[in-house]
N, C-alpha and C positions, 0 to 999 in steps of 0.2 A: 378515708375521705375527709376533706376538708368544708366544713361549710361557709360558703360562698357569697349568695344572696338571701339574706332572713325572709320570712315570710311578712314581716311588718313593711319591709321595705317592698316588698313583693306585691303586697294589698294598695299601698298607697298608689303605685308605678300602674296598678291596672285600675285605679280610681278614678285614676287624671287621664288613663287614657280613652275611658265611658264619657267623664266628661266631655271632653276633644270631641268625638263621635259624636255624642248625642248632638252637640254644638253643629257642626260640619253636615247633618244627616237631616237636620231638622226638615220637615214638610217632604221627605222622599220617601219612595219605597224600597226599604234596607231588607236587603238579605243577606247572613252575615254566613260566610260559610266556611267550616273548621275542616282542617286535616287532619286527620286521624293519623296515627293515635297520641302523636307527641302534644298537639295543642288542644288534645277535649279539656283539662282543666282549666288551662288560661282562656279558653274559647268562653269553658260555662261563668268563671268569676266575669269576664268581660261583659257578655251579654248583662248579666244581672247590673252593670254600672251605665249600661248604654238607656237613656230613658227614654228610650220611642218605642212604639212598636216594629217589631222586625219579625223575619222569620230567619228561621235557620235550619243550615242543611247541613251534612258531610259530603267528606270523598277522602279515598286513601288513595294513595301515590305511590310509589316506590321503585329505586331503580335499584332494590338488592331484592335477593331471591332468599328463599326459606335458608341459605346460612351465612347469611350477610356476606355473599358475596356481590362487589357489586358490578354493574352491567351500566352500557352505555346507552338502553331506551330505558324511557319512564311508564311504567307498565298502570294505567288507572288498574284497581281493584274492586272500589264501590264506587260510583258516581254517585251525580245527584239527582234527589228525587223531584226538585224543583227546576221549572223551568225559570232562567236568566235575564231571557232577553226582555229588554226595556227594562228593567229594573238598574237599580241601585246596590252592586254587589260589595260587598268587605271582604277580600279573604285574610285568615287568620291563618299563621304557623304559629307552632312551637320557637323552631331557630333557624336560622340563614345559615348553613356552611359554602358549599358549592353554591350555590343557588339553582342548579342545573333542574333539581325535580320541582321547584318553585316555581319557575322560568316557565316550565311545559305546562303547570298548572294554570299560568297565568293565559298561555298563547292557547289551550282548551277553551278557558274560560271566554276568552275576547274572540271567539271564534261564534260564540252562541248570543251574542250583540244586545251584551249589556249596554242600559243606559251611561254608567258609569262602572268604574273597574278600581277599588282603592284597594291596598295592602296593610296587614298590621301583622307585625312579628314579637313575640316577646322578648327574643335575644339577636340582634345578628354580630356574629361571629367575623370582625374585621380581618384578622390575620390568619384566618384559613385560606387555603387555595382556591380563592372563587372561581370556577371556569366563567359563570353567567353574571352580567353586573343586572342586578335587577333594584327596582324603584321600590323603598318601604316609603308607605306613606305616613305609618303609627310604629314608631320603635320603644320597646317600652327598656331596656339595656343593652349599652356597645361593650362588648367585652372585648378582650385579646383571645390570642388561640388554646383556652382550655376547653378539656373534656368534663364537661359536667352531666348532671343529672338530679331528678327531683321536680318536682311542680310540674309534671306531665312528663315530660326531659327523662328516656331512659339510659341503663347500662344494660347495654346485651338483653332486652326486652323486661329490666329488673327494676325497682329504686323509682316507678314513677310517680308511687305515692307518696313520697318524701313531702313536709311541706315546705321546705326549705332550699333551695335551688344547690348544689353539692359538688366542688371539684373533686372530683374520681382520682 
Protein backbone atom coordinates (compact mmCIF):
# COMPACT_ATOMS: atom_id res chain seq x y z
CA UNK A 1 0.00 0.00 0.00
CA UNK A 2 0.80 3.35 -0.89
CA UNK A 3 -0.19 6.29 1.50
CA UNK A 4 -2.41 8.46 -0.16
CA UNK A 5 -4.25 11.14 1.91
CA UNK A 6 -2.30 12.05 5.47
CA UNK A 7 -4.34 12.47 8.27
CA UNK A 8 -3.24 16.24 8.75
CA UNK A 9 -4.46 16.96 5.50
CA UNK A 10 -7.45 14.68 6.50
CA UNK A 11 -8.33 16.70 9.77
CA UNK A 12 -8.09 20.18 8.07
CA UNK A 13 -10.57 18.85 4.83
CA UNK A 14 -13.13 17.82 7.67
CA UNK A 15 -12.51 21.23 9.79
CA UNK A 16 -13.52 23.35 6.86
CA UNK A 17 -16.20 21.11 6.15
CA UNK A 18 -18.11 21.61 10.21
CA UNK A 19 -17.34 24.91 9.46
CA UNK A 20 -19.49 25.14 5.99
CA UNK A 21 -22.15 23.26 8.00
CA UNK A 22 -22.46 24.84 10.99
CA UNK A 23 -22.44 28.19 8.73
CA UNK A 24 -25.27 26.75 6.16
CA UNK A 25 -27.28 24.77 9.27
CA UNK A 26 -27.42 27.71 11.44
CA UNK A 27 -31.02 28.30 13.24
CA UNK A 28 -32.42 24.54 11.72
CA UNK A 29 -33.11 21.39 12.84
CA UNK A 30 -30.01 19.21 11.71
CA UNK A 31 -30.06 15.58 11.68
CA UNK A 32 -26.89 14.34 10.49
CA UNK A 33 -27.24 10.80 9.31
CA UNK A 34 -24.03 8.43 8.76
CA UNK A 35 -23.90 5.18 6.61
CA UNK A 36 -22.37 2.64 8.01
CA UNK A 37 -19.91 1.28 8.11
CA UNK A 38 -17.55 3.10 5.69
CA UNK A 39 -18.33 6.74 6.90
CA UNK A 40 -18.80 6.24 11.01
CA UNK A 41 -15.18 7.83 11.38
CA UNK A 42 -15.51 10.78 9.06
CA UNK A 43 -19.28 10.91 10.32
CA UNK A 44 -17.95 11.06 14.19
CA UNK A 45 -14.64 13.65 13.28
CA UNK A 46 -17.40 15.64 11.32
CA UNK A 47 -20.07 16.07 13.73
CA UNK A 48 -17.43 17.14 16.47
CA UNK A 49 -16.59 20.28 13.87
CA UNK A 50 -20.39 21.07 13.10
CA UNK A 51 -21.20 23.55 16.04
CA UNK A 52 -24.82 23.39 16.45
CA UNK A 53 -26.80 21.17 18.04
CA UNK A 54 -27.92 18.11 15.87
CA UNK A 55 -28.90 14.79 16.32
CA UNK A 56 -27.70 11.72 14.66
CA UNK A 57 -28.67 8.54 13.34
CA UNK A 58 -27.50 5.61 11.15
CA UNK A 59 -28.53 3.21 8.44
CA UNK A 60 -26.53 0.53 6.36
CA UNK A 61 -27.25 0.03 2.75
CA UNK A 62 -25.91 -2.45 0.64
CA UNK A 63 -26.28 -3.86 -2.75
CA UNK A 64 -23.54 -6.76 -2.11
CA UNK A 65 -24.37 -9.76 -0.08
CA UNK A 66 -22.09 -11.72 2.67
CA UNK A 67 -19.35 -12.31 -0.22
CA UNK A 68 -19.24 -9.26 -2.02
CA UNK A 69 -20.88 -10.13 -4.60
CA UNK A 70 -22.78 -7.58 -5.96
CA UNK A 71 -26.63 -7.31 -6.80
CA UNK A 72 -28.80 -4.89 -8.72
CA UNK A 73 -31.33 -3.81 -5.36
CA UNK A 74 -30.12 -1.94 -2.63
CA UNK A 75 -31.09 -4.00 0.39
CA UNK A 76 -31.52 -1.34 3.71
CA UNK A 77 -30.12 -3.50 6.67
CA UNK A 78 -30.62 -1.03 9.77
CA UNK A 79 -32.69 1.98 9.36
CA UNK A 80 -33.24 4.76 11.19
CA UNK A 81 -34.40 5.24 14.51
CA UNK A 82 -35.39 8.91 13.95
CA UNK A 83 -38.02 10.10 12.32
CA UNK A 84 -37.11 12.81 9.20
CA UNK A 85 -39.73 14.54 8.17
CA UNK A 86 -39.81 18.22 8.58
CA UNK A 87 -36.54 18.20 9.60
CA UNK A 88 -33.24 19.25 8.20
CA UNK A 89 -31.25 16.01 7.12
CA UNK A 90 -27.29 15.77 6.09
CA UNK A 91 -26.45 12.45 4.84
CA UNK A 92 -22.96 11.52 5.12
CA UNK A 93 -20.91 8.79 3.08
CA UNK A 94 -17.57 7.48 3.25
CA UNK A 95 -17.07 7.56 -0.95
CA UNK A 96 -19.14 7.93 -4.21
CA UNK A 97 -18.18 5.00 -6.70
CA UNK A 98 -21.36 4.08 -8.62
CA UNK A 99 -23.48 6.15 -6.80
CA UNK A 100 -26.20 3.67 -7.35
CA UNK A 101 -26.59 2.61 -3.26
CA UNK A 102 -26.37 6.44 -2.54
CA UNK A 103 -29.09 7.36 -5.07
CA UNK A 104 -31.55 4.85 -3.24
CA UNK A 105 -30.61 6.20 0.01
CA UNK A 106 -31.29 9.43 -1.13
CA UNK A 107 -34.93 8.58 -2.89
CA UNK A 108 -35.58 6.54 0.84
CA UNK A 109 -34.83 9.34 2.54
CA UNK A 110 -37.03 12.12 0.40
CA UNK A 111 -39.63 9.83 0.42
CA UNK A 112 -40.06 10.34 4.43
CA UNK A 113 -40.42 14.45 3.61
CA UNK A 114 -37.66 16.02 4.90
CA UNK A 115 -37.63 19.67 5.33
CA UNK A 116 -34.48 19.74 3.56
CA UNK A 117 -32.23 16.84 2.07
CA UNK A 118 -28.25 17.98 1.73
CA UNK A 119 -25.29 15.46 0.88
CA UNK A 120 -21.60 15.21 2.27
CA UNK A 121 -19.16 12.63 1.01
CA UNK A 122 -15.66 12.50 2.03
CA UNK A 123 -14.25 11.09 -1.38
CA UNK A 124 -16.05 11.00 -4.60
CA UNK A 125 -14.49 8.97 -6.86
CA UNK A 126 -14.67 10.86 -10.64
CA UNK A 127 -13.46 8.23 -12.89
CA UNK A 128 -15.30 5.18 -11.63
CA UNK A 129 -18.24 3.99 -13.65
CA UNK A 130 -21.04 6.09 -12.16
CA UNK A 131 -24.37 4.39 -13.18
CA UNK A 132 -26.21 7.33 -10.88
CA UNK A 133 -25.24 11.09 -11.36
CA UNK A 134 -26.05 12.21 -7.82
CA UNK A 135 -25.73 15.97 -6.20
CA UNK A 136 -22.88 16.14 -3.19
CA UNK A 137 -23.47 19.09 -1.62
CA UNK A 138 -19.96 18.79 1.00
CA UNK A 139 -17.04 17.17 -1.01
CA UNK A 140 -14.24 16.89 1.23
CA UNK A 141 -11.72 15.16 -1.90
CA UNK A 142 -12.11 14.41 -5.84
CA UNK A 143 -9.79 11.71 -6.54
CA UNK A 144 -9.39 9.63 -9.86
CA UNK A 145 -10.20 5.97 -10.05
CA UNK A 146 -7.96 4.46 -7.19
CA UNK A 147 -8.74 1.77 -4.73
CA UNK A 148 -8.10 3.03 -1.46
CA UNK A 149 -8.67 2.35 2.14
CA UNK A 150 -8.10 3.80 5.79
CA UNK A 151 -10.18 6.57 7.61
CA UNK A 152 -13.29 4.43 7.85
CA UNK A 153 -12.53 3.39 3.85
CA UNK A 154 -12.11 -0.56 3.91
CA UNK A 155 -10.19 -3.52 1.94
CA UNK A 156 -12.25 -6.68 2.05
CA UNK A 157 -13.83 -5.51 5.39
CA UNK A 158 -9.98 -4.81 6.67
CA UNK A 159 -7.49 -1.55 7.00
CA UNK A 160 -10.42 0.69 8.43
CA UNK A 161 -8.70 1.90 11.07
CA UNK A 162 -5.83 3.28 9.23
CA UNK A 163 -5.54 6.89 10.13
CA UNK A 164 -4.29 7.75 7.04
CA UNK A 165 -6.43 7.38 3.73
CA UNK A 166 -4.16 4.27 1.63
CA UNK A 167 -3.87 3.35 -2.09
CA UNK A 168 -4.21 -0.63 -1.89
Amino acid sequence: MKSFIDRGRIKSVVHNLGKQITRDYRDKDLVVVGLLRGAFIFCSDLIREIDLPLEIDFMIASRFDNNNQGRNDVKIILDLNTSIEGRDVLLVEDIILTGKTFAKVLDILKSRNPKSLKTCVLVRNHESNRECCVNIDYCGFDIKNEFICGYGLDNKQKDRNLSDIWIV
